[in-house]
N, C-alpha and C positions, 0 to 999 in steps of 0.2 A: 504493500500500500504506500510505504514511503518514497517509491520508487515511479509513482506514478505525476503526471504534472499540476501543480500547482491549481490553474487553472479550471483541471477538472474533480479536484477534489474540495474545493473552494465553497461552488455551488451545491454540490452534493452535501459538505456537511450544513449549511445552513438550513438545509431542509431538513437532513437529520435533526438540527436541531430546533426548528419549529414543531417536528413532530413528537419530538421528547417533550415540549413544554405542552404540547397540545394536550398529550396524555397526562401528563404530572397533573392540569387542571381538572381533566374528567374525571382523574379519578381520586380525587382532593375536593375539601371544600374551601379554595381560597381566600382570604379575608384581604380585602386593599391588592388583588394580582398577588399576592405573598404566597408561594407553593411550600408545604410541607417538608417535600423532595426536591430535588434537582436535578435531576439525571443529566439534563442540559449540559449543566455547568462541569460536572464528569467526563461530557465528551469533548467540550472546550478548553479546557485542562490537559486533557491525551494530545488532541490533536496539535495544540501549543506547541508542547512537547516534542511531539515528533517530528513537527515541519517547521519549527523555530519565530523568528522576529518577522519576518515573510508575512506570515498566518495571520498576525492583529488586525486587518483588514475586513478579515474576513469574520473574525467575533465580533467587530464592533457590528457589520452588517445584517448577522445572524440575531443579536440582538433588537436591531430595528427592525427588520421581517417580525418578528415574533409579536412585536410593541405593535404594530400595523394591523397585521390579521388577528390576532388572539387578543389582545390590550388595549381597542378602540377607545376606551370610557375613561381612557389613561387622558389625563392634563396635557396640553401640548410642552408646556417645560417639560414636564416627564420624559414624555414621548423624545423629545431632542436632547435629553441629556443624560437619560440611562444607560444608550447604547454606549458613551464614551466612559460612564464611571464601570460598567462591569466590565464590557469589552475590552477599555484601557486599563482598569484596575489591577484584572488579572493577569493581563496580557505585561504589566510592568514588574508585577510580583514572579512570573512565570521566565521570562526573561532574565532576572537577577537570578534564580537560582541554577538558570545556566550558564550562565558567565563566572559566577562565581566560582570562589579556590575550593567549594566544597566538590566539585567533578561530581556533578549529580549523575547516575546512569538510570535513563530511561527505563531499561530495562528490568531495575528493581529488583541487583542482583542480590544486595544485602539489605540487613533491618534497618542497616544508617540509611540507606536511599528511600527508605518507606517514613523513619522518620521524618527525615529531611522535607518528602512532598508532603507529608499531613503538616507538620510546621509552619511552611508557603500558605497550605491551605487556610488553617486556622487563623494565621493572622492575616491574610488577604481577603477573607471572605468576612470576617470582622470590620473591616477597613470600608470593602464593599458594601457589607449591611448597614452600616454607618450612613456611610452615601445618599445609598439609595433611600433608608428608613426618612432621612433631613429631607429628602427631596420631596419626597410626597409629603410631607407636614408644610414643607414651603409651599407646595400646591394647594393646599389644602384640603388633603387628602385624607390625613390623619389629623389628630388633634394631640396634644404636646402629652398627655395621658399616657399616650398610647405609644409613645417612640420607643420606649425601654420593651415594650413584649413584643414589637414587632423587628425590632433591630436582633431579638434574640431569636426568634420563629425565621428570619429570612436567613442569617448567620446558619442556624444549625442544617437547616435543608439546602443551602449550599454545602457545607459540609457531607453530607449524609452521598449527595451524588458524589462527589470528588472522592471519599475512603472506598464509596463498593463500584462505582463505573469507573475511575481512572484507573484504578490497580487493573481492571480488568480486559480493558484494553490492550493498556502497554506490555500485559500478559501473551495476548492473543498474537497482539502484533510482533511480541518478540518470539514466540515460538513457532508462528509462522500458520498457530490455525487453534479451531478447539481438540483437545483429542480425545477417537472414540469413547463411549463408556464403556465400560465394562460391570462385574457383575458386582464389586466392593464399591463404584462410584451408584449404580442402581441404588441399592440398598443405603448408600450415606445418603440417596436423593431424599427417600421412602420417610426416612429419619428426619430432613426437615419439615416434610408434609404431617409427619404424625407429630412433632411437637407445636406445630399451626395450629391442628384441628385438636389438639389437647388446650391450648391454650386458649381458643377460642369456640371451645366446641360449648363451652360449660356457659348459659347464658345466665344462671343466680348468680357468679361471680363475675367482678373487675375484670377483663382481660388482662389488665395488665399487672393483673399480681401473678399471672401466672407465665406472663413472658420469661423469666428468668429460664424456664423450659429450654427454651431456644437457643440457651449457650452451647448446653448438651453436644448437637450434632456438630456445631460453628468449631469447637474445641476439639471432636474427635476429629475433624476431617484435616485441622491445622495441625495438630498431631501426626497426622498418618501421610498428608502431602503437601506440606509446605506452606511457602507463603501463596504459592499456585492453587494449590487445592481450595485455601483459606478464599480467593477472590473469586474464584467460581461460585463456593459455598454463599457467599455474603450476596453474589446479585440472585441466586435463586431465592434466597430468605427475603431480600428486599421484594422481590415480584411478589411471593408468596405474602409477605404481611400487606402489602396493597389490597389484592384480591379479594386475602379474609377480611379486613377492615371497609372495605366495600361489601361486602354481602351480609355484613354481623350490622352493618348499621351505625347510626351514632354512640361514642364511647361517651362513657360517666367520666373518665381520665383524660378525654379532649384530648387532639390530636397531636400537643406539644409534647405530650408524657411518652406516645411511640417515636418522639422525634429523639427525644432523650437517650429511649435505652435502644432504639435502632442503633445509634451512634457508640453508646457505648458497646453494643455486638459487634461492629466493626474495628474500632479500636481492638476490638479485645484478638477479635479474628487475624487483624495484620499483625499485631505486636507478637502471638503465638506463631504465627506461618511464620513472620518471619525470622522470630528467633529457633525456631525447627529448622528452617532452609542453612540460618550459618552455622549451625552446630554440625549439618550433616557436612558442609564444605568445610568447618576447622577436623572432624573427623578423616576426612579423605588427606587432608593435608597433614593431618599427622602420620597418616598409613603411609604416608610417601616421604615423609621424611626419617621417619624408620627405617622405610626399605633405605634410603640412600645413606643414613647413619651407619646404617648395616653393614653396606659398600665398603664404606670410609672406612671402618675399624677391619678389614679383613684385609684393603689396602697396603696399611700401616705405614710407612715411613718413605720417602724416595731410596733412603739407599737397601730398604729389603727387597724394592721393586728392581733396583738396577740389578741386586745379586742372583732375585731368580732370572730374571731373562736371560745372563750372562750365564747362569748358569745350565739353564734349560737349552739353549741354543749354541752353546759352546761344544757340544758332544756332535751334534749333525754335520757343524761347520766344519768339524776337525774330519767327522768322515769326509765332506765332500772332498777339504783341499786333498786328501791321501788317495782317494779314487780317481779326481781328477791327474794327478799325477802320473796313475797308473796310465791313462789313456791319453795323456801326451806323451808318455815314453813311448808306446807303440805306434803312434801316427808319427813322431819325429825319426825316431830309428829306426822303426819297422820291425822291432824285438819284443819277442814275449808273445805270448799265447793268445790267437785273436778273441777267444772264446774270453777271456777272462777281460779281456779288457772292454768286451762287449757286455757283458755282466758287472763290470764297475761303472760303467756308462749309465745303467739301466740304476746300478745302486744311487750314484749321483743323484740324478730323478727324485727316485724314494726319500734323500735324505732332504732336499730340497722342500719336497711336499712337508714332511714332516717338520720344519721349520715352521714352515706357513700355516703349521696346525697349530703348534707354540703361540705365534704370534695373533693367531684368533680367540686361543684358550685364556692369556692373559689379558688380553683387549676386553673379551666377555668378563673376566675376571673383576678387571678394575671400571666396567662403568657404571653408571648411575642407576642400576633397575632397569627393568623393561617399560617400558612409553606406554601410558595409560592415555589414551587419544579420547580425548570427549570435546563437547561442545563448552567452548570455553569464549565471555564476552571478552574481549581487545581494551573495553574501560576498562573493568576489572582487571584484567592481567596486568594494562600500569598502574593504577590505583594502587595494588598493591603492592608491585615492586616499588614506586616510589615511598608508600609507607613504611618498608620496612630500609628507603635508602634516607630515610627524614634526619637522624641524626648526622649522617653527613653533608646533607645538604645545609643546615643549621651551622656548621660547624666552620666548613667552607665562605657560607654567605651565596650560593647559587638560589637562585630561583628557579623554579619550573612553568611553563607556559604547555597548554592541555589542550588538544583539540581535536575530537573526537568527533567524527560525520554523523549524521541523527541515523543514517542508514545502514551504518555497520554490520556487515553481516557478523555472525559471531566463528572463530576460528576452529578447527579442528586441530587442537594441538594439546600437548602433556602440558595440564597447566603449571605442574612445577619447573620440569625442564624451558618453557618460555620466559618463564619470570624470571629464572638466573641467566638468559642468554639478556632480556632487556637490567637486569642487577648491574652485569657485568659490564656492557654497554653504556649504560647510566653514571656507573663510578667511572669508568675510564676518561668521561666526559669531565667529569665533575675532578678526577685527579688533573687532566688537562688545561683546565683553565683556571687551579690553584695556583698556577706562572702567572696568570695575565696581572697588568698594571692594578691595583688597590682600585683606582680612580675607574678603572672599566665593568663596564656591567660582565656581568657571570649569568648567563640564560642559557637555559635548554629549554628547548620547542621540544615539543615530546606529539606528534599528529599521525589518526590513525583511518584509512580511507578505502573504499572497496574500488581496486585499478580496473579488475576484468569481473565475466560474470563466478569467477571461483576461487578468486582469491584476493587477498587484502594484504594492505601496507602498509606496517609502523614504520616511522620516519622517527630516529633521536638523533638531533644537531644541537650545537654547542656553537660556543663564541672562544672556544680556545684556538690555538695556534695550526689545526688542523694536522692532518696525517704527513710523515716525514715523504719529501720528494720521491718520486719511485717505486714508493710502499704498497705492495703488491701482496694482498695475502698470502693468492693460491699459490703463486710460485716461492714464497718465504717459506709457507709449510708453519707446522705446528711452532718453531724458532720465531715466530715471526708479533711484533712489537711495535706499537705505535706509542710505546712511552721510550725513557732513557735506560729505567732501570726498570722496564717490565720483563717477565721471562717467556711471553709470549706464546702463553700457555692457554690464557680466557678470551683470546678472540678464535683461534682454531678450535677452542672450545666448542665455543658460542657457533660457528661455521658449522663445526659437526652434527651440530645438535638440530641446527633448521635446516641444514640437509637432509639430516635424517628424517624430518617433517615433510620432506617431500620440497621444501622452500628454496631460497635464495637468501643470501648475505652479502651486501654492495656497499662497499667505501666509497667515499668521495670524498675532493675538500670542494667546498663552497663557501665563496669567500674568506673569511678570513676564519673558517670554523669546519669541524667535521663534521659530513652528514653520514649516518649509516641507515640501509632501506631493511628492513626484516622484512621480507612478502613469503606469507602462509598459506595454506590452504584455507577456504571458509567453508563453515557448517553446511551439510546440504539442505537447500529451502527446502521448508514443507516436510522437514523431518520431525516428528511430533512425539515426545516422550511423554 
């Protein structure tokens, strides 16, 4: 979707979003245009989101459509100046939190990016209720009574769209579709239906003393699948409590008290999924750094590594050069037994191969584990390499500059092995331009982009002194050093590892600074876990 133009996705969502508010009103009793929900303002949010500063055009317009056909009775001040407070409101708050040093990921791979957009939300739709609650009391619309329960009633139903429609978009759109059910998503369906119809089945009671029911399912299913599962769960609950609250009739506890604890179900539901989704990914990252601990201590030291190869390959080499001898004494002077010298010729061979086994059995020996290939976001993969490069960065005085395509596909690669190839990459930057002048800035551009339709490119440049004249990786080989006193061990590294990915690794100087290109493989679309 993000890949489609501007132009045509433009008018499509303004429609979408007519039809969201059409319905939010049918099936609400709205006081003063004020909707209970907002589903609207959820898909004004995503769509922000995904297609950037571009987009504000197009909320403020989606807003006027709405105020036209749906909000005739609306004041004309109203009508001319709503579009620009929600429209622009959000669209100003939406904006800062991409620009911003927090590297927000769309994507919503951790619980900080969930906190991070409810954060935006909470205080922008605050700001906005504000707004718009004054405006209508300027029209006279309201009376001065009335500003504090309507500022809070407009606040919490924008709220309420942006926790369960935005997560669930930027879900969809980042995994590339809904995927199948199966027979444990049935049955978690079944679960929300029947804590509906328990809650509201009972008409001598409140419905809403017995909402608490509804955590139930919200809880198991953030449990059992993440913050994923959680955002699926929270827009079936939100259709379902519409429906039942439309057929049960008017509530004794008025529509504010399901605005209440609707919200606090969704809070509860991201804060769970999402603290389930990082627990499983510090879990994987510990298994992997196990495995490579593991590595490391069987290792042990350079010089037990130099004494076995010398000493494993010392035995073969000494046959060849004695066999080889054999069979230049016979082709030089034409003496000794042809048979034997044909049979040292052939041993030659044998000792040779058997070298090449040596030097595969030790190679296997000393790497890093075997490549756990998943689907891994390109944010996240710098995010956190630079998170755990932060004390050097602090240290040095560097800054980091983040730019991240809203369309990135996500990578097929071992996300631990990527993250030490951009570590290694990152610090050699960052040791580099520890020479340059005091008085010169110290940046690294850190920009990650989809080139072709399969694959993607991190780009890390610096403002140091660039690669030495002539520095040539592949022909340097594993020797090979772009510092003074490096051993030139972490760029052939780092070579080896995204070849092994199937990739590319490109120097260059530009300008007066190093650029290096990482281009990976990306995720295949439409693959849906």
């Amino acid at each position: 979707m993000q890949a489609a133009p501007i132009w045509l996705i433009g008018p499509a969502y303004i429609i979408a979003y007519v039809v969201l508010e059409w319905l939010s009103i049918i099936s609400s009793t709205p006081s003063f245009d004020i909707v209970p929900w907002s589903p609207a303002i959820g898909l004004a949010f995503a769509t922000f989101l995904m297609f950037g500063r571009r987009f504000w055009p197009y909320l403020l317009l989606a807003v006027a459509a709405s105020n036209v056909i749906l909000r005739r009775d609306l004041p004309l001040l109203a009508q001319l100046l709503s579009p620009i407070i929600v429209g622009g409101g959000y669209a100003v708050a939406l904006n800062w939190v991409q620009h911003s040093r927090w590297q927000f990921d769309i994507k919503l791979g951790t619980l900080r990016d969930v906190l991070l957009l409810e954060g935006t939300a909470i205080i922008s739709s605050v700001l906005v209720a504000t707004a718009s609650v004054i405006l209508l009391y300027a029209s006279g619309v309201l009376t001065v009574n009335a500003v504090p329960y309507n500022i809070f009633r407009y606040a919490v139903g924008d709220l309420i769209g942006v926790s369960i429609i935005t997560p669930f978009i930027l879900m969809v759109a980042g995994s590339g579709g809904i995927p199948k059910p199966n027979l444990e998503t049935c049955i978690q369906g079944l679960a929300i239906v029947a804590a509906l119809v328990f809650a509201f089945g009972f008409s001598s009671l409140p419905h809403f003393r017995l909402f608490n029911v509804m955590f139930f399912p919200i809880i198991w299913i953030a449990l059992r699948h993440g913050l994923k599962g959680a955002t699926y769960a929270l827009v079936v609950t939100e259709v379902g409590l519409i429906i039942a609250l439309l057929i049960s009739g008017p509530q004794v506890a008025g529509v504010t008290t399901y605005q209440s604890l609707m919200l606090v179900l969704a809070f509860t539901g991201l804060a769970i999924g999402g603290l389930v989704t990082d627990r499983r990914r510090f879990e994987q990252d510990l298994r992997l750094n196990q495995d490579s601990v593991s590595q490391i201590f069987r290792l042990g030291s350079a010089g037990e590594v130099t004494t076995a190869i010398a000493h494993e390959i010392n035995q073969p080499l000494t046959a060849i050069s004695n066999y080889t001898q054999l069979v230049q004494e016979y082709l030089v002077k034409g003496e000794g037994d042809r048979k034997i010298a044909i049979e040292a010729a052939s041993k030659v061979a044998s000792q040779v191969d058997r070298t090449a086994a040596v030097v595969r059995n030790l190679r296997d020996f000393i790497r890093l584990g075997r490549r756990q290939i998943g689907e891994q976001s390109p944010h996240l993969l710098i995010r956190e390499a630079l998170d755990l490069l932060e004390p050097n960065l602090q240290r040095t005085g560097a800054s980091v500059k983040v730019t991240v395509a809203r369309n990135i596909r996500n990578a097929a690669v071992d996300r631990l092995q990527i993250e030490q190839v951009l570590m290694n990459i990152i610090s050699n930057a960052i040791d580099a331009m520890s020479e340059n002048d005091p008085s010169k800035d110290r940046l690294i551009s850190i920009s990650a982009n989809n080139i072709d339709g399969n694959r993607i490119e991190i780009q890390v440049r610096d403002s140091g002194p660039g690669f030495p004249p002539g520095f040539n990786l592949k022909k340097s080989g594993i020797r090979s050093s772009s510092k003074k006193d490096g051993l030139g061990v972490g760029l052939s590294l780092s070579q080896t590892i995204v070849e092994g990915h199937g990739g590319e690794l490109i120097l260059e100087n530009v300008g007066k600074g190093a650029l290096v290109r990482i281009r990976l493989n990306s995720f295949p679309r439409g693959t849906v876990s």
